[in-house]
N, C-alpha and C positions, 0 to 999 in steps of 0.2 A: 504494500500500500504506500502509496505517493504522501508524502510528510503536505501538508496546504500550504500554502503562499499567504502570508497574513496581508492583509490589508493595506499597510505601510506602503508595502512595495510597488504598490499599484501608483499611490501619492510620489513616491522616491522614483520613479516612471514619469508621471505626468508634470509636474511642476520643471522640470531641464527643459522639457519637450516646448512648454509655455516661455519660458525663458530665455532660451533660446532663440525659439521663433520670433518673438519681439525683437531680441539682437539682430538679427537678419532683415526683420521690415525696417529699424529705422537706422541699419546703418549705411551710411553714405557708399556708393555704388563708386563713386571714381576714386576711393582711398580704402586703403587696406584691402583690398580685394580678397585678397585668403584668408582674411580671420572673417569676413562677412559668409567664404565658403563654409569654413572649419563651422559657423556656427550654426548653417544651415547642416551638415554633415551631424552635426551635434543632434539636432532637433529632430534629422529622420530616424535615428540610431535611436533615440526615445520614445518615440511614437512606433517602432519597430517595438521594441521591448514591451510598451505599454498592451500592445494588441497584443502580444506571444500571451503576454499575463492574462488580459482579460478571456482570453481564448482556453485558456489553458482551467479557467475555470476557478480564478484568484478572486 
C-alpha cells in the first residue's frame, strides 16, 4: 500500500507554480532574457508536479 501525499504538498506544488508565473508576466522581455526563461521553466516544472499530485490522488 502506497504511504498518501499529505496535503502540504499539493500547496508546496502550487504556490512556485503562482510565483513564478507572475515572475514571467511582468518581467521585462528585452532584459534578462534567461532568468524571465528559467522562470517560466520554473513554473511549468510546478504545475507539472502539481497535476502528477492531484492525479495521483493527493
Amino acid at each position: 500500500m502506497r504511504a498518501p501525499i499529505s496535503g502540504d504538498a499539493l500547496y508546496d506544488a502550487f504556490w512556485p507554480a503562482v510565483f513564478a508565473g507572475l515572475a514571467a508576466l511582468v518581467w521585462p522581455r528585452a532584459r534578462w532574457t534567461y532568468a524571465r526563461l528559467w522562470a517560466v521553466f520554473v513554473q511549468g516544472g510546478a504545475q507539472l508536479t502539481l497535476g502528477a499530485l492531484i492525479l495521483s490522488g493527493a
